[in-house]
C-alpha positions as CSV (number, residue, x, y, z in Angstrom):
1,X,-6.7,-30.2,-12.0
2,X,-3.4,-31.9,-11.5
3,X,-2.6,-34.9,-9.2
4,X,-1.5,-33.0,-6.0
5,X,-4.0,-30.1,-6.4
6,X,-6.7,-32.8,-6.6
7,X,-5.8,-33.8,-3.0
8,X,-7.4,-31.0,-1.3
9,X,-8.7,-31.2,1.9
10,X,-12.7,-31.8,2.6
11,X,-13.0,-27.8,3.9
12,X,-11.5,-26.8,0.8
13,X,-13.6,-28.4,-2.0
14,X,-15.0,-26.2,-4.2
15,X,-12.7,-23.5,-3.3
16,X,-9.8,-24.4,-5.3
17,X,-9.6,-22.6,-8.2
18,X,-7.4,-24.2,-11.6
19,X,-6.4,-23.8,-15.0
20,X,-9.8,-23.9,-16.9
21,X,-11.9,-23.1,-14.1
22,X,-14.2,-20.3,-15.8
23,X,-13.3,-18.2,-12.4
24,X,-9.4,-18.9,-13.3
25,X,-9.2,-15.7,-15.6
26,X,-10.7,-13.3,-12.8
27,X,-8.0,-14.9,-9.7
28,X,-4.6,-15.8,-12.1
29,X,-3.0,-12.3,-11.9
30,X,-3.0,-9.1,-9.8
31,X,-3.3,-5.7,-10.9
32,X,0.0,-5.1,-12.2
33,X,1.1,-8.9,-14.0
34,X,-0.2,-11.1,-15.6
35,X,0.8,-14.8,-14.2
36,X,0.0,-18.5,-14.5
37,X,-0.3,-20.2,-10.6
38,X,-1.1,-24.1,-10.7
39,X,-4.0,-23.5,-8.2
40,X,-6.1,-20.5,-6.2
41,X,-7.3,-21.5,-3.1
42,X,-10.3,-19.4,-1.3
43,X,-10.4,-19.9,1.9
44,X,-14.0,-18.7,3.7
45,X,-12.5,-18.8,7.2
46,X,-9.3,-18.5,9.5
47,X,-9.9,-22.8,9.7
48,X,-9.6,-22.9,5.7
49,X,-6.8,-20.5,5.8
50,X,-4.9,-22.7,7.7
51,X,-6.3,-25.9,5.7
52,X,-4.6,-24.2,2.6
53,X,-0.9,-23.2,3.8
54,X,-0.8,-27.4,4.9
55,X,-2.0,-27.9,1.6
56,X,0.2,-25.9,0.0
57,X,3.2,-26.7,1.6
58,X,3.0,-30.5,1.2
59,X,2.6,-29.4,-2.8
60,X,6.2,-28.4,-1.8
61,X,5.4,-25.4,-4.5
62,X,5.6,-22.0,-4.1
63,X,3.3,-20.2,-2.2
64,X,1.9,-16.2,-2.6
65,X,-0.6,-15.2,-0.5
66,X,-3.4,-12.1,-1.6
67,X,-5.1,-10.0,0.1
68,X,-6.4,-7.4,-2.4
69,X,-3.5,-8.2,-5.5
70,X,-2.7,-4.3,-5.8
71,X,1.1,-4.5,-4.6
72,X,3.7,-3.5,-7.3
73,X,6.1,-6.3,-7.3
74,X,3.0,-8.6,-8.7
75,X,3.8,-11.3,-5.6
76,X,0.9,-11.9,-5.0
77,X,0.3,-14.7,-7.3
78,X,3.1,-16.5,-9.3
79,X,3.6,-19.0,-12.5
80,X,3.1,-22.6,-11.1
81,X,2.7,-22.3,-7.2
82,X,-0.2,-21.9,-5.2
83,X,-2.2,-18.6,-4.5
84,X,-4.1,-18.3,-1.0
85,X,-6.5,-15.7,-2.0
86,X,-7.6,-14.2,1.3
87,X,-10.7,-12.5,-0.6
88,X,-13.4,-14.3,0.9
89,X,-12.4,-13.7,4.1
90,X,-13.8,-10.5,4.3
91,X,-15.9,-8.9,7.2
92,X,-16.0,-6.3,8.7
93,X,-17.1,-5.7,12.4
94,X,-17.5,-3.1,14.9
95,X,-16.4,-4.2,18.4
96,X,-16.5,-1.3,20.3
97,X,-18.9,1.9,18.7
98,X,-17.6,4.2,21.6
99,X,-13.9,3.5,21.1
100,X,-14.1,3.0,17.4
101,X,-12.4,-0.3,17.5
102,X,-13.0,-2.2,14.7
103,X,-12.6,-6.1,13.2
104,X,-11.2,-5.8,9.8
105,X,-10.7,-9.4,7.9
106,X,-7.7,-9.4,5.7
107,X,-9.4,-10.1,2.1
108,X,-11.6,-6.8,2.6
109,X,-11.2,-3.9,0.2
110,X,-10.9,-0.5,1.4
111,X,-14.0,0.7,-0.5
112,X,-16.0,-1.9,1.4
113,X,-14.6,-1.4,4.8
114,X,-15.2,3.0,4.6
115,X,-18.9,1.7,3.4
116,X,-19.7,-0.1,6.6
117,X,-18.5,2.4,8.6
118,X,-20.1,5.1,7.5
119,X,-23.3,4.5,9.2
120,X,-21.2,5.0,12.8
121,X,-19.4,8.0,11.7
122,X,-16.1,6.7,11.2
123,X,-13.1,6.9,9.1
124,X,-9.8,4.6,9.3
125,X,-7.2,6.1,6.8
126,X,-6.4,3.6,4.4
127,X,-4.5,4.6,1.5
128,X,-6.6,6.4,-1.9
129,X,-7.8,3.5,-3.9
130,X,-11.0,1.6,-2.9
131,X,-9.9,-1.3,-4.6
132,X,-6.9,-2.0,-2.3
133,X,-6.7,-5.5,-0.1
134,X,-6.5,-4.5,4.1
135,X,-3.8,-6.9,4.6
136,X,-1.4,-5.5,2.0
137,X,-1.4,-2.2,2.9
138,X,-1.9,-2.7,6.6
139,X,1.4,-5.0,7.0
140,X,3.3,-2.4,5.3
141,X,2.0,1.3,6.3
142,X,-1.0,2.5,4.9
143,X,-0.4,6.5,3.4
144,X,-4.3,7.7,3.5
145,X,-6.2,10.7,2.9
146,X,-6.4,11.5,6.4
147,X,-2.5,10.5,7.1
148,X,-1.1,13.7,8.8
149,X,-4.9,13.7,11.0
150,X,-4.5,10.3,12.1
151,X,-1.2,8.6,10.7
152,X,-0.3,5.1,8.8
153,X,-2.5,2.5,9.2
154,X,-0.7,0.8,11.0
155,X,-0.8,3.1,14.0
156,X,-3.8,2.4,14.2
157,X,-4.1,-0.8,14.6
158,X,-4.2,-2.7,17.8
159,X,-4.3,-6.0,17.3
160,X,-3.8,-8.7,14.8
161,X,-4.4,-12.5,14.1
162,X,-1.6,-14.6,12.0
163,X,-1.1,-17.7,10.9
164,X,2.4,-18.8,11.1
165,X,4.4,-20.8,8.7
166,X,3.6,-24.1,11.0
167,X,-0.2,-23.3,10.7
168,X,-0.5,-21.7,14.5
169,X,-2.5,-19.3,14.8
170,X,-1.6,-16.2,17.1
171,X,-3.3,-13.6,18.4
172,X,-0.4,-10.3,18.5
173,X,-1.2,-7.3,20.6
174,X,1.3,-5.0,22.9
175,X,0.7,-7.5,25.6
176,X,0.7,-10.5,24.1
177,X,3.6,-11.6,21.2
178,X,4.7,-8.0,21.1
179,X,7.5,-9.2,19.0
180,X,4.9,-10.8,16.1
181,X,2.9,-7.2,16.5
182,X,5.9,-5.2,16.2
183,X,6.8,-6.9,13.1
184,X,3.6,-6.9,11.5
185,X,3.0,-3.2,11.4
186,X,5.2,-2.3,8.9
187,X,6.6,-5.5,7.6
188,X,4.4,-8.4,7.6
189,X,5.1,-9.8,4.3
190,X,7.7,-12.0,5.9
191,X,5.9,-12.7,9.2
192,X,2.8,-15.0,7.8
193,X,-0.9,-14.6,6.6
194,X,-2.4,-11.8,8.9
195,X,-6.2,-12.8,8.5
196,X,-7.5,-10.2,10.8
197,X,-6.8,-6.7,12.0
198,X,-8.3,-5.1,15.0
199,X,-8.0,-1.1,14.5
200,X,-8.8,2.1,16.3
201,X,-10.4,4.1,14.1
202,X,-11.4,7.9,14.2
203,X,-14.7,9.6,14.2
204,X,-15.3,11.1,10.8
205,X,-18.4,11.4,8.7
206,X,-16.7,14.5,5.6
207,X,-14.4,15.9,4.6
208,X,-13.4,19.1,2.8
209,X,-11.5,17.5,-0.5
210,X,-9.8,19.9,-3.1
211,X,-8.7,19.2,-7.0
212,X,-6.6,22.0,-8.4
213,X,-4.3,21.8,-11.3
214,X,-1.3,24.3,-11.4
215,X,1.7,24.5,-14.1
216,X,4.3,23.3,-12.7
217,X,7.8,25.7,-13.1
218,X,10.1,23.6,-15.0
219,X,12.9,25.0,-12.1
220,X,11.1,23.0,-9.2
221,X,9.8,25.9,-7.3
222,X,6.3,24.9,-7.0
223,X,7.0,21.7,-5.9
224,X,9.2,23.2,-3.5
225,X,5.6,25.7,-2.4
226,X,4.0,22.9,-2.0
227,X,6.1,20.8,0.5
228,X,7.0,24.0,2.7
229,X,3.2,24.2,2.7
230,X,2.5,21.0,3.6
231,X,5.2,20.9,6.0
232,X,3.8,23.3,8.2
233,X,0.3,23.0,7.6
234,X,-2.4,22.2,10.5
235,X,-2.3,18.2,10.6
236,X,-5.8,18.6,9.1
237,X,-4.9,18.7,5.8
238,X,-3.1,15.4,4.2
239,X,-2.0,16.0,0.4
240,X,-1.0,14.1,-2.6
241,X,0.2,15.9,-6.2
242,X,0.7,14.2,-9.3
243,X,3.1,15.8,-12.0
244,X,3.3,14.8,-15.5
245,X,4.3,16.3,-18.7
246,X,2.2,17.8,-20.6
247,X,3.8,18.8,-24.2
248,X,7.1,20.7,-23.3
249,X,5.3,21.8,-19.7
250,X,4.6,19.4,-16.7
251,X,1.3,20.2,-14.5
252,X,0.7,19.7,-11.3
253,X,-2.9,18.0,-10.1
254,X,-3.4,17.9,-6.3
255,X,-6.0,16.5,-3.8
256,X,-5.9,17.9,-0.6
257,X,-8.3,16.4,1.9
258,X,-9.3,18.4,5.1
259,X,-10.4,16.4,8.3
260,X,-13.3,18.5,9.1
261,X,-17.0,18.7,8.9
262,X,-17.3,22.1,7.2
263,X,-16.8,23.9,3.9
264,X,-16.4,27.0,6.6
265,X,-13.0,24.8,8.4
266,X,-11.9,23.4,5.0
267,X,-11.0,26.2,3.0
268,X,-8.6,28.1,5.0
269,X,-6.2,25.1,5.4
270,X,-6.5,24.6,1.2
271,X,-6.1,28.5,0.5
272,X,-2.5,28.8,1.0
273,X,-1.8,25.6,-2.2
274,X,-4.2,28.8,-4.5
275,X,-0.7,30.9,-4.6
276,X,2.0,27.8,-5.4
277,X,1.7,28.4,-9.1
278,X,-0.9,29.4,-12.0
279,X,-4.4,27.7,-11.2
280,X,-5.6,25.8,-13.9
281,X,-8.6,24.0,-12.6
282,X,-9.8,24.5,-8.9
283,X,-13.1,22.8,-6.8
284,X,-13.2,22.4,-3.0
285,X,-16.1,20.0,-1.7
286,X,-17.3,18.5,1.3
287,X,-17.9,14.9,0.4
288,X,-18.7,11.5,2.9
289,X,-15.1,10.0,3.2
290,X,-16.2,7.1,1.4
291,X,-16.7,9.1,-1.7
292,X,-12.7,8.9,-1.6
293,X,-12.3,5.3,-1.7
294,X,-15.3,4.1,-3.6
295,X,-16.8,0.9,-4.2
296,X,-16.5,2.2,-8.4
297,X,-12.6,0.9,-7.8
298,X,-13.7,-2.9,-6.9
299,X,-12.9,-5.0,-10.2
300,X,-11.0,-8.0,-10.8
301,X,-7.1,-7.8,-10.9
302,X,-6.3,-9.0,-14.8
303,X,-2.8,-7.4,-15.2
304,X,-4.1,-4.1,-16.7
305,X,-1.7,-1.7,-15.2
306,X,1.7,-2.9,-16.0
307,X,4.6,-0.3,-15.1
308,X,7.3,0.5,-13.1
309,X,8.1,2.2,-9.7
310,X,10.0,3.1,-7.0
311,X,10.0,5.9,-4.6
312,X,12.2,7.5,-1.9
313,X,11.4,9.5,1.9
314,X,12.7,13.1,2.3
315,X,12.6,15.9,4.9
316,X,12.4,18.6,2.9
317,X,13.0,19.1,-0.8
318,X,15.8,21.1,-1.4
319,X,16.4,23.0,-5.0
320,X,18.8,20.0,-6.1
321,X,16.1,17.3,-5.2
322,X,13.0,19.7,-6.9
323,X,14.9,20.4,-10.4
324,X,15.7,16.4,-10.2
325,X,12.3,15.8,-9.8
326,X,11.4,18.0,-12.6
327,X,13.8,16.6,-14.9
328,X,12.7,13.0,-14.6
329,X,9.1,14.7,-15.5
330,X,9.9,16.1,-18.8
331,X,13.1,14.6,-19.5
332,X,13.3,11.3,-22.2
333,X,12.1,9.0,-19.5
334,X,8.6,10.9,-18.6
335,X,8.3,9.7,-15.4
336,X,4.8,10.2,-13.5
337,X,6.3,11.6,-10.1
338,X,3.6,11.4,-7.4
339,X,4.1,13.8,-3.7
340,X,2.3,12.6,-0.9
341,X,2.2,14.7,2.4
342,X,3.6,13.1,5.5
343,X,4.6,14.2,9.3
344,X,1.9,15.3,11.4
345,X,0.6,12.2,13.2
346,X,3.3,9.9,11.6
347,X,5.7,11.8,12.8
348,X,4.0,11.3,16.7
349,X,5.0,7.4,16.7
350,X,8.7,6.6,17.9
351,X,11.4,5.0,15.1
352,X,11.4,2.3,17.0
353,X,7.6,1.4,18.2
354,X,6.7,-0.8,14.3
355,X,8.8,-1.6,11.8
356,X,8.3,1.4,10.1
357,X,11.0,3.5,11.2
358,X,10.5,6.6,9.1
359,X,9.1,9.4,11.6
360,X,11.0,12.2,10.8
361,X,10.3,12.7,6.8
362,X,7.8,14.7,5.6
363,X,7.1,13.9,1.7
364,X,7.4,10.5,0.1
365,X,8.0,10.7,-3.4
366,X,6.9,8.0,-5.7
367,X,7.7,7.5,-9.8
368,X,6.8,5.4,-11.9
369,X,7.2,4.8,-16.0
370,X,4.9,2.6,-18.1
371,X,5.3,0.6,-21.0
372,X,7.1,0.8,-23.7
373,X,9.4,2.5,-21.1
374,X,10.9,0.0,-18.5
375,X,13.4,-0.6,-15.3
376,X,16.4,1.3,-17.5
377,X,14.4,4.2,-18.3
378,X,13.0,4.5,-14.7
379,X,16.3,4.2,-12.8
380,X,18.0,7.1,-15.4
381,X,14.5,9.2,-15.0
382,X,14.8,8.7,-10.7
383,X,18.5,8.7,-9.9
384,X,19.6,12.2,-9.8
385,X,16.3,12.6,-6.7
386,X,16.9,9.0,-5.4
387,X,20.2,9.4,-4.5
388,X,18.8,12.0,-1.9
389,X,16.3,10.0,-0.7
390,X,16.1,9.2,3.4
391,X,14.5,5.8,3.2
392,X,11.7,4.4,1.3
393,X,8.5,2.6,1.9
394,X,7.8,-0.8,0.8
395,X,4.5,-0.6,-0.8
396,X,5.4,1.5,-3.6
397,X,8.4,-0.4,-5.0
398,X,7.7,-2.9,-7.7
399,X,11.5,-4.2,-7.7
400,X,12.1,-5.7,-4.5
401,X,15.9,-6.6,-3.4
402,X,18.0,-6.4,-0.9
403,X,19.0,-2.9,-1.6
404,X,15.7,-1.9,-1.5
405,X,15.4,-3.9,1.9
406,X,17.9,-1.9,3.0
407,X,16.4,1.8,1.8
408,X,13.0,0.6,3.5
409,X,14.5,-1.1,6.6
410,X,17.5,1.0,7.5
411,X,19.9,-0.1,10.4
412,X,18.7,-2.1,13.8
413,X,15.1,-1.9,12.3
414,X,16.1,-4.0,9.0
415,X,18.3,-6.6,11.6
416,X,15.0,-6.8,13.7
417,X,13.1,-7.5,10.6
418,X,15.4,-10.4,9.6
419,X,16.0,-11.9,12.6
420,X,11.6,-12.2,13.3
421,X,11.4,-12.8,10.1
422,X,14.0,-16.0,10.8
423,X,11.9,-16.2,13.9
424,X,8.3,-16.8,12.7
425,X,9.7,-18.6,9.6
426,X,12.1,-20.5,10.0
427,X,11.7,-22.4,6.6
428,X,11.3,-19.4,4.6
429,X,7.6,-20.3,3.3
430,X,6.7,-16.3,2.8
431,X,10.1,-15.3,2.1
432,X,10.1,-11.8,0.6
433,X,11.7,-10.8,-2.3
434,X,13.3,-7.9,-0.3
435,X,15.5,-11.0,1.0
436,X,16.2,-13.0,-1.8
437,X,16.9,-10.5,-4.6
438,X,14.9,-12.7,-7.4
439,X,12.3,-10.4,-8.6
440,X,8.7,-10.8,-7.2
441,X,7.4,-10.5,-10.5
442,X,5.5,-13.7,-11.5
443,X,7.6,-16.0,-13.7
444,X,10.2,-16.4,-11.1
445,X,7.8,-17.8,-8.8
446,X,9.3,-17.5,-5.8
447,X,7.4,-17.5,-2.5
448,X,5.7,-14.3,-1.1
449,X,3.7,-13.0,1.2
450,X,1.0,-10.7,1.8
451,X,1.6,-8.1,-0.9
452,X,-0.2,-5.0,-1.0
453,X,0.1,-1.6,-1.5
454,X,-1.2,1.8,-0.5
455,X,-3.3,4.2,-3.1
456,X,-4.1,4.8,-6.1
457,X,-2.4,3.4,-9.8
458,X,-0.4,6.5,-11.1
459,X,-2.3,7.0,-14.0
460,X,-2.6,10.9,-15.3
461,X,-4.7,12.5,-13.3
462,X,-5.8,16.2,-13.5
């Protein structure tokens, strides 16, 4: 342990994790890089939590702070700065059984947090991975299984607890800092460490899930199916697609998830994605939500999915952006393209009401290229369909800049953002990457906040 990481405070002993620490190998990286921080700090309770930023910032060293360590830029840990890992801090409470409102501490996983609140009957739609940190995903959006039912995650929530930069803590709800709970919905990685999140959430015990795989044309049609589909399908049914190459072909596999409570509701809303293309594999279930984000995905975060991604927001996909799309699929770069279904409830929330200002898009469109392929390869495979896009969303982009600020935070949103961001940190302790252009990856060390992201790694699926 060095000097200055010796002089922890009294709350914090025992909970500072260093460089030959047998829990150091388990807490160094996040799920996407591998990284060397001087110290992890665990802080048990919102007290500790703001024990550790003091601690931290009189280190004068950088500073990360993790939730879950799924987000793509790897920022939530660094190479010689401190890591608050928010992982302890991890409860999760039901305030209100009748109005579904429930206490969510940021260090829970989404497996956990469907597992508790299965015994009331309900759901809060959280992205598709189990594994995933809260306070990641719900600072930036939140793109679940049940998006177009009940939108982001962050629409649902109604309340939040933050500690600032200074070590205040706030309480943020419409009434009370609406500025601070504008801002956190959508961009909190800038705002400060979000410890808990008080969210609405909806009454759902199963749902009707179907897994099809379809050959994919090579001239983008049944991608083009499959978003008219979706774009006019009841708000029940949310939808993701992967499509990756498969010899000289690409294929298509697709999870549709129905918000209902019957087999007998379910399939009519799934029939329709049967005629997009030649079926190679079809199932349709009903499962308990939770069997969508399952505790199976908890593990430790030890670097083991290293790639590249980016992503773009688009009403529509015309025949220009669909052949794209295909191309970057089977051309030299064999990018992993994944859809995911949007509008419906999303689309219900103003521009203006979070800092998520994207209500009028109906497919986000994520790629992504893994190693030996890299940023060059990527940016060749996605440009021809990113040059299209209508915004992006900041959990699915692993290269954070100010030109991706400005895709994600378009316009008066992306001068609100900076000026609260200025606001609520005024020294730049969480200063985003988005800001500074040096890449969040670990190595440049800069300081971060509360990085996250929403679903599942983009790993071939069928």
């Amino acid at each position: 342990m060095t000097s200055a990481m010796a002089r922890v405070p009294d709350s914090l002993r025992g909970q500072v994790v260093t460089p030959g620490d047998r829990r150091y190998a388990h807490l160094r990286s996040t799920y996407t890089t591998s990284a060397s921080p001087a110290a992890v700090l665990l802080p048990k309770t919102t007290a500790q939590v703001i024990d550790a930023l003091r601690h931290a910032r009189e280190q004068r060293l950088p500073i990360a702070v993790r939730s879950g360590g799924h987000g793509f830029s790897g920022a939530s840990s660094n190479n010689g700065g401190v890591v608050i890992d928010l992982s302890m801090l991890n409860r999760v409470q039901v305030l209100d059984e009748r109005a579904g409102l429930v206490r969510v501490e940021a260090g829970a996983r989404w497996a956990n947090v469907a597992k508790a609140l299965a015994p009331y009957g309900l759901v809060i739609s959280s992205g598709d991975y189990g594994g995933v940190g809260v306070g990641g995903l719900a600072t930036g959006g939140g793109v679940g299984w049940l998006v177009r039912a009940h939108g982001l995650t962050i629409d649902r929530v109604r309340a939040v607890e933050v500690v600032l930069a200074d070590g205040t803590l706030v309480r943020a709800d419409a009434e009370h800092e609406p500025e601070l709970f504008w801002l956190v919905r959508g961009a909190g990685a800038g705002a400060g460490i979000v410890v808990a999140f008080e969210i609405e959430a909806a009454e759902q015990r199963n749902v009707g899930v179907a897994q099809l795989v379809v050959e994919a044309h090579p001239d983008g049609r049944t991608i083009r199916e499959w978003t008219a589909y979706l774009a006019q399908a009841p708000r029940e049914l949310s939808a993701a697609a992967v499509l990756y190459a498969e010899g000289r072909s690409a294929l298509m596999s697709i999870t549709a998830v129905v918000a209902a409570e019957s087999l007998r509701r379910a399939r009519p809303a799934v029939e329709p994605l049967l005629a997009i293309g030649k079926v190679l594999e079809h199932r349709t279930d009903l499962l308990p939500y939770p069997t969508l984000v399952p505790t199976a995905h908890l593990h430790p975060n030890v670097g083991q999915q290293r790639g590249t991604t980016t992503n773009g927001l688009f009403t529509g996909l015309d025949d220009a952006v669909t052949r794209a799309v295909m191309r970057a699929v089977t051309g030299p770069g064999r990018a992993v393209i994944q859809l995911r279904s949007l509008g419906g409830a999303v689309n219900d929330v103003a521009p203006d009401a979070t800092a998520y200002p994207h209500r009028h898009q109906d497919t986000l469109v994520v790629a992504s290229v893994f190693p030996p392929q890299g940023g060059a390869a990527l940016d060749a495979a996605w440009r021809a369909a990113g040059v299209r896009a209508d915004g992006a969303y900041v959990n699915f982009e692993s290269r954070p800049n100010p030109a991706a600020f400005a895709r994600i935070y378009p316009g008066e949103t992306g001068a609100r953002v900076r000026r609260l961001w200025k606001r609520y940190d005024p020294d730049g302790v969480f200063r985003p990457a988005l800001l500074t252009g040096q890449p969040g990856r670990p190595g440049q060390a800069n300081r971060s906040g509360q990085a996250g992201r929403s679903g599942q790694p983009h790993r071939r699926r069928r």
